[in-house]
C-alpha positions as CSV (number, residue, x, y, z in Angstrom):
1,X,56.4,211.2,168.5
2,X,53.2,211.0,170.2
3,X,50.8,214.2,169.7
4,X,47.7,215.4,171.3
5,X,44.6,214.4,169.2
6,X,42.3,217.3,168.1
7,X,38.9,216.2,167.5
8,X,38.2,219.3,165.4
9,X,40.6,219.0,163.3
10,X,39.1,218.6,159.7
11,X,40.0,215.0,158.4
12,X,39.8,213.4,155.5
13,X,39.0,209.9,154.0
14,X,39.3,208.8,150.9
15,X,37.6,205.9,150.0
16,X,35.2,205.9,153.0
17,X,32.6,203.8,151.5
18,X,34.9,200.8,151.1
19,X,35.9,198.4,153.6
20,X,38.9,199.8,154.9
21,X,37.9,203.6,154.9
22,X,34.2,202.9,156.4
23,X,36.0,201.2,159.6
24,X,38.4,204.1,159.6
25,X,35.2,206.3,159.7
26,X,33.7,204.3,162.5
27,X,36.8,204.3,164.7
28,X,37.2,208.2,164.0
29,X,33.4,209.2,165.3
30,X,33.6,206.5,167.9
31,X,36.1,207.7,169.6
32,X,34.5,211.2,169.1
33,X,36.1,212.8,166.0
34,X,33.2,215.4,164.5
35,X,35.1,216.8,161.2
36,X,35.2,214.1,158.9
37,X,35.2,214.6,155.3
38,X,34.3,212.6,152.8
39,X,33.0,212.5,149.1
40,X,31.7,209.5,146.7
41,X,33.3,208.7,143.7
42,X,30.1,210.3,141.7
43,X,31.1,213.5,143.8
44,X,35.2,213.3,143.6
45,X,37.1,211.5,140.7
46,X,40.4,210.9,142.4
47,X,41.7,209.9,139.0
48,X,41.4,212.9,137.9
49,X,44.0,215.0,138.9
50,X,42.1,218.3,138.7
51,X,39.4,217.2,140.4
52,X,41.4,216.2,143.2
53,X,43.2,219.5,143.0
54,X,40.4,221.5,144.0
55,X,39.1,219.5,146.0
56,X,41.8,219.9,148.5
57,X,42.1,223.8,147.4
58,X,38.5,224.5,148.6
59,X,38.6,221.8,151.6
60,X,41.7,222.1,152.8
61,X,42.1,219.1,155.2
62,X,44.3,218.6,158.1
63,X,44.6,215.3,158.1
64,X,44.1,212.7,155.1
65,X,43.8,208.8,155.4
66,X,44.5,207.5,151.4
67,X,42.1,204.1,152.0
68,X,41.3,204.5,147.9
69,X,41.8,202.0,145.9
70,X,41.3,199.9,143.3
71,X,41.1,196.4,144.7
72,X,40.5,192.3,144.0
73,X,41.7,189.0,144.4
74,X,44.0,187.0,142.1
75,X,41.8,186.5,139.6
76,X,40.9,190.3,139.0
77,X,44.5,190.9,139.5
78,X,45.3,188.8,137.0
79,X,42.4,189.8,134.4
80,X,42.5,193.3,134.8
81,X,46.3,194.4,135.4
82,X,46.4,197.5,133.4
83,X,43.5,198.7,135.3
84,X,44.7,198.2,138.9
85,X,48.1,199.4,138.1
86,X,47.0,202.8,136.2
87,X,44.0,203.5,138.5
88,X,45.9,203.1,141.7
89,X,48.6,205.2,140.5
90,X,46.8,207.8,139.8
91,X,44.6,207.5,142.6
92,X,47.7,208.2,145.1
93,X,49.5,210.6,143.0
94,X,46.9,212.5,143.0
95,X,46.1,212.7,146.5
96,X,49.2,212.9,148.2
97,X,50.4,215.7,145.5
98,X,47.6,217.9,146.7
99,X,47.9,217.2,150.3
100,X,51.5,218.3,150.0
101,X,50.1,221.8,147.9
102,X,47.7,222.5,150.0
103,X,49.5,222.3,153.3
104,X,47.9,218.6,154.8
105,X,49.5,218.6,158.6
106,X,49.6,214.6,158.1
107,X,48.7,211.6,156.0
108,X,48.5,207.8,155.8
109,X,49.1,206.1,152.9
110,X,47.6,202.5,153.2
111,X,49.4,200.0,151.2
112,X,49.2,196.1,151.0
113,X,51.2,193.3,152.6
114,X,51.7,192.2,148.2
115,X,54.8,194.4,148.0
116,X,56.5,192.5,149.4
117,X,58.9,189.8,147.3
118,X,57.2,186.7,146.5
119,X,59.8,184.6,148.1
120,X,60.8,187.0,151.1
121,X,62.4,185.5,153.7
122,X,59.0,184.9,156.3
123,X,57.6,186.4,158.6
124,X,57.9,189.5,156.3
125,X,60.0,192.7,157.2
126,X,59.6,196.0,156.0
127,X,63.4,196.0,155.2
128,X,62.1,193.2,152.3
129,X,60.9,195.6,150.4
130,X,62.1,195.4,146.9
131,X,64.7,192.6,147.3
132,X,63.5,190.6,144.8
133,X,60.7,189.5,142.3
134,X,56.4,190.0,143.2
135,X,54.1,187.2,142.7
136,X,53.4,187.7,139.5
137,X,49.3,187.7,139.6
138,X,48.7,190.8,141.7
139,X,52.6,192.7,140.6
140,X,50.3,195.4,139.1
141,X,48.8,196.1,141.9
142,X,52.0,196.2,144.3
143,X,54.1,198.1,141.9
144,X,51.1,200.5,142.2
145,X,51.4,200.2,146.3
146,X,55.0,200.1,146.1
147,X,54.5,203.6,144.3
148,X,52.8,205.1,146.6
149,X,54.8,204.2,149.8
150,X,57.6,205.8,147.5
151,X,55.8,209.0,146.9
152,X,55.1,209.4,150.8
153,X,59.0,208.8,151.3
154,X,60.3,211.3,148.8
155,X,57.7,214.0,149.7
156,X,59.1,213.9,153.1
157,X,62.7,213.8,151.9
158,X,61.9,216.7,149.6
159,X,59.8,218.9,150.7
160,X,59.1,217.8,154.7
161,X,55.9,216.5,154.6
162,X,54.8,214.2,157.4
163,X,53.7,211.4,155.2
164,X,53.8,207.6,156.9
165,X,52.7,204.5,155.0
166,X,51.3,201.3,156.6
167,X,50.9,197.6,155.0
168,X,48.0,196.1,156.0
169,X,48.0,192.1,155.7
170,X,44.8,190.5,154.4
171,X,41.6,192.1,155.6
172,X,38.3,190.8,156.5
173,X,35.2,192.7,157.9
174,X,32.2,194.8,157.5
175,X,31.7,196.0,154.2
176,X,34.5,193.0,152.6
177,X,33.4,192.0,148.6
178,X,31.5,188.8,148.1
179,X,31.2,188.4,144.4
180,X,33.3,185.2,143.6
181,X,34.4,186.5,140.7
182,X,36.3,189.8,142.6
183,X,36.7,188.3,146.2
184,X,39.9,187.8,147.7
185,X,39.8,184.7,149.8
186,X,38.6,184.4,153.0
187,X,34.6,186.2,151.8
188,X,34.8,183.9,148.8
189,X,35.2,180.9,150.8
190,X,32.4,182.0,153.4
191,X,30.2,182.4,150.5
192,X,30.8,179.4,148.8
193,X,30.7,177.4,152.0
194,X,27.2,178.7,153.3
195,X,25.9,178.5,149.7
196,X,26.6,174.4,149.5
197,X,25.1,174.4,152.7
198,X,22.0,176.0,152.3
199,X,21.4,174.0,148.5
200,X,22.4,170.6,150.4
201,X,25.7,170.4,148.1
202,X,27.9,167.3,148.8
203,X,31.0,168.9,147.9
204,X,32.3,172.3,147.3
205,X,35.5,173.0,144.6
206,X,38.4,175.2,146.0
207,X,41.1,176.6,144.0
208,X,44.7,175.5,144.1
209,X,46.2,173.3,147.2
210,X,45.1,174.6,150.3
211,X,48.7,174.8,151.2
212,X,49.7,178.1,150.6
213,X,49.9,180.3,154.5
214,X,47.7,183.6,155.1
215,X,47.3,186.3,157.9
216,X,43.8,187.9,158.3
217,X,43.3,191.0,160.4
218,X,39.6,192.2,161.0
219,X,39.3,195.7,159.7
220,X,38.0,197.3,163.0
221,X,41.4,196.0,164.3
222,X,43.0,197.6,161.0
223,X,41.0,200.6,161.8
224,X,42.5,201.2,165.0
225,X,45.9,200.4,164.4
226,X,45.5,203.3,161.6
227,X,44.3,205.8,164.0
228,X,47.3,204.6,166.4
229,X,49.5,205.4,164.1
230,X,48.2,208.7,162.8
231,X,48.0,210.0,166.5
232,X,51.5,208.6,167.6
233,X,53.6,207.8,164.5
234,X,55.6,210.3,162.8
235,X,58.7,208.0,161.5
236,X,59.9,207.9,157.7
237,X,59.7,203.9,158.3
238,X,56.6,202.5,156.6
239,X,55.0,200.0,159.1
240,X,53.2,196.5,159.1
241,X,50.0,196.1,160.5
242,X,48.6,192.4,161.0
243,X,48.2,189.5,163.7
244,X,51.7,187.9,163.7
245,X,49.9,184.6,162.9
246,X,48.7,182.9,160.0
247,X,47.4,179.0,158.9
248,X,47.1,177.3,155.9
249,X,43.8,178.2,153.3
250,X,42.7,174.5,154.2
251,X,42.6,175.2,157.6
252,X,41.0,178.5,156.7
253,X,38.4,176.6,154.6
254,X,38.2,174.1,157.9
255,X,37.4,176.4,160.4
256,X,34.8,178.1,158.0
257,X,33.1,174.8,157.7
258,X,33.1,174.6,161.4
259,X,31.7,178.0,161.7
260,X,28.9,177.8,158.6
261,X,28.5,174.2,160.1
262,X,29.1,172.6,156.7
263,X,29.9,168.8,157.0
264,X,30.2,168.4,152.9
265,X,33.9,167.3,151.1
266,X,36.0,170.4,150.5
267,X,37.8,169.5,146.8
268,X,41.2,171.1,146.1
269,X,41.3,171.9,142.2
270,X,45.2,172.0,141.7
271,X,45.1,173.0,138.3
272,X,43.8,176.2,139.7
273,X,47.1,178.6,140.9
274,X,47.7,178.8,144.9
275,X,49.7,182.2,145.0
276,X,51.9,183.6,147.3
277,X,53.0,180.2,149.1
278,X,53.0,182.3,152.6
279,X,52.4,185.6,153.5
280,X,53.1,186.5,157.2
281,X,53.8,189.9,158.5
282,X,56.4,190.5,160.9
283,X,54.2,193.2,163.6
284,X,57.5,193.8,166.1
285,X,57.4,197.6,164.6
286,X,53.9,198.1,165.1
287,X,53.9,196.2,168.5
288,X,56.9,198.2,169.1
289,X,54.5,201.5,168.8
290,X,51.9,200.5,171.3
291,X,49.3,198.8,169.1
292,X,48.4,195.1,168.7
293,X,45.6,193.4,167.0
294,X,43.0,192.1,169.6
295,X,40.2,190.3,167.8
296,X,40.8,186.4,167.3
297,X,39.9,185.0,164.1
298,X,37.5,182.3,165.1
299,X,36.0,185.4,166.9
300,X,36.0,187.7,163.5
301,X,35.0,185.4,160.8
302,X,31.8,184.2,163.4
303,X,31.1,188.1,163.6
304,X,31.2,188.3,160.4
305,X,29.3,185.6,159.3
306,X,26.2,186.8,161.7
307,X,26.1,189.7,159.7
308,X,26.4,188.9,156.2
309,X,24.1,185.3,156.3
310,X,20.8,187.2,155.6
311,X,22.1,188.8,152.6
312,X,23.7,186.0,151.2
313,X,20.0,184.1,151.6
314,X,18.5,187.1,150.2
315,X,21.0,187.5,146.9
């Protein structure tokens, strides 16, 4: 159902200062949103359920996007998995329990495209949902996501609240993590690749195959797809948001060489695990809506790169 936006109407953003909620924030006030609300985690501790309580008792929002969350690649995944699944589930119960109190018109509940079953028939419907096992090295983290998709869907069987949940495939952008030891994929591999370039390495050591498949979505594209759907999306449905293409982490690590302009060996070290062995999300709902993403990924990662370079020399 598509509705009027009101750009008064007081919104809020939880986790505005990462990568996902600071491109929400930048779509928001570009397209001339002036309530936005927002609080740092030294201001707001969303674990803690009282905190959050009042919070949302004194600020009393009319619209929340949940972009908090405890996030990493499969190595943190894997290192810290009581962590990510006890942190994100408070984190969302917390927040969409007190949106539902204290009378939130409308949220949006951002999961992750990890839900999904390891081995889900590809490219990956939301009707795959729970139809079999999780890749094992991030399964703390989706049963966390899958959690909160699940909270947004019995709130609105319960009680009525207009709650929607979106899945996000991999993200890349302004603000994305470049430690190597935290990093999902494609920022670790731009690092990496412009480091051996700049200390004249001959070679530079990947993990796993390079066979496993990926989807990347810039997050200004995630961004708007977000606000798309908070303006015109009121289903129970949760709803993919991605490119509708992938390619291969080699050619991934390829085109970043091509980009970096990196002519050293790329070495594959197969003892090292690969993942997911292909992650593509099927975008027909989405598309269905009236949003599509529009920024290439040639196009994105060479954004990208142009802003980060100087702060990877400087680090």
């Amino acid at each position: 159902m598509s509705t009027v936006p009101d750009f008064h109407a007081k919104i809020y953003i939880a986790g505005h200062r990462g990568m996902v909620g600071s491109a929400i924030v930048r779509r928001l006030e570009s397209l001339g949103y002036t309530n936005l609300i927002t609080r740092t985690r030294q201001e707001l501790d969303l674990i803690n359920q009282a905190e959050v309580d009042a919070f949302f008792e004194t600020e009393k929002p009319a619209l929340v996007y949940l972009a908090a969350a405890k996030v990493g690649g499969i190595h943190a995944n894997n290192i810290y998995r009581a962590q990510f699944l006890y942190e994100n589930l408070m984190i969302e119960a917390n927040i969409i329990h007190s949106a539902w109190k204290h009378g939130v018109t409308k949220l949006l509940f951002l999961g992750s495209s990890c839900i999904y079953p390891k081995l889900a028939p590809q490219p990956l419907q939301e009707e795959s949902l729970l139809t079999g096992p999780l890749e094992p090295t991030n399964e703390p983290y989706a049963i966390a996501k899958i959690a909160g998709i699940k909270l947004c869907e019995t709130y609105r069987d319960q009680y009525g609240a207009n709650f929607i949940s979106a899945m996000p495939t991999n993200l890349y952008g302004p603000g994305d993590n470049y430690d190597l030891e935290t990093s999902h994929v494609l920022p670790a591999l731009l690092r990496k690749i412009h480091t051996a370039k700049m200390n004249g390495t001959p070679s530079v050591s990947l993990w796993g195959t390079g066979s496993p498949k990926r989807e990347f979505l810039h997050v200004d594209d995630l961004a708007e797809g977000c606000v798309h759907l908070m303006d015109q999306y009121d289903g129970s449905d949760w709803v993919n948001l991605g490119t509708g293409e992938d390619l291969s982490i080699r050619e991934l690590a390829e085109m970043i060489c091509s980009i970096v302009g990196y002519d050293g060996v790329l070495d594959w070290d197969t003892s090292k695990p690969d993942g997911t062995p292909r992650k593509l999300m099927d975008v027909s709902r989405v598309n269905a809506l009236g949003w599509t993403a529009s920024i290439g990924l040639r196009a994105g990662i060479e954004r990208v790169y142009a802003e980060v370079q100087s702060t990877f020399e400087s680090a």
